[in-house]
N, C-alpha and C positions, 0 to 999 in steps of 0.2 A: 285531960280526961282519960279515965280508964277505964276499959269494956273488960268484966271477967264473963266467962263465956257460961250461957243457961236457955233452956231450949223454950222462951218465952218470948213473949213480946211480937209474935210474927201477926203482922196484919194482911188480910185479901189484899189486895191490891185490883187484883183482875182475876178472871176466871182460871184457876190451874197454878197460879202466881201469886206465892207471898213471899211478901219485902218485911227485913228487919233492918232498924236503922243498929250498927254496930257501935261506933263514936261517930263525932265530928267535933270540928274547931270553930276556929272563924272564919276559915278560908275552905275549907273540904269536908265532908262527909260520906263514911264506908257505911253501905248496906250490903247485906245479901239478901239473895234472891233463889228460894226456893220454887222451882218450875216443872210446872205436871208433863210429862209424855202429851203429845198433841194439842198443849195449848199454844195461843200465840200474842206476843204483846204489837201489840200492833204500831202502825207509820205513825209516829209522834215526832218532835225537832221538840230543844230546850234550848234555855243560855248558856248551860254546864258543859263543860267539857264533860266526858264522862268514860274513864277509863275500867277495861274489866278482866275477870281472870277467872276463868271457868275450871271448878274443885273437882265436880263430876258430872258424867250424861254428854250428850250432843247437842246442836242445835246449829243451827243454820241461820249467821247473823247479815243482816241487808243495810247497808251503809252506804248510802248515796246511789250510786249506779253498782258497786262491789257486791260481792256474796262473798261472804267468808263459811266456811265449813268448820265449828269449830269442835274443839275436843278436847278432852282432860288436859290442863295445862299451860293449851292457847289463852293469848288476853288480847287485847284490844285498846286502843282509842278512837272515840269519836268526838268529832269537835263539835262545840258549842253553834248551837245552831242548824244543825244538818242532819235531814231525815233519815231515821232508823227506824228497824224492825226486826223481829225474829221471829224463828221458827221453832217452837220446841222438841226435837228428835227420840229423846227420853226422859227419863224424870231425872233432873240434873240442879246443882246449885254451883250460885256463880256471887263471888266477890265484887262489886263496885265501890269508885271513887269517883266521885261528883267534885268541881270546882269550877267557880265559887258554891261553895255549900245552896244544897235543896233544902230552902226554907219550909215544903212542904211536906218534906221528911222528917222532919225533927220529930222526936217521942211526946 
């Protein structure tokens, strides 16, 4: 599969938060995540691993007992199963990779 890049397809997700699913396979799936200045995705746990890499903006991510501070650049893993949260600092987009692939992400 191949993603040529086009500024559509972005769904709410949550308040301040949209997700676009980029590709996937059969094992993993890239979305980004477009995210408003003081919104916040709140304490959720999934089966995905879910790996990330923040393009722009701040935010302040909660992984298990940890705070991470993150910033242009920084990424992340969070393992499957283990509660996360964020905090949004500025209006920032951030890269993910889910595996096994978010069935409930697919287009």
């Amino acid at each position: 599969m191949f993603y040529k890049r086009n500024h559509e397809g972005y769904i709410q997700a949550l308040p301040g938060i949209q997700r676009k699913t980029l590709v996937h396979g059969d094992k993993t799936l890239t979305a980004e995540f477009r995210l408003a200045k003081g919104s916040q995705l709140p304490l959720h746990a999934h089966p995905q691993e879910q790996t990330g890499y923040l393009i722009s903006g701040r935010m302040q991510l909660f992984v298990g007992d940890e705070v991470y501070d993150v910033e242009p650049g920084d990424s992340w893993c969070v393992p499957g199963n283990v509660e996360h949260r964020a905090e949004i600092l500025e209006d920032s987009v951030a890269v993910e990779v889910f595996s096994p692939l978010r069935e409930d992400y697919l287009p």
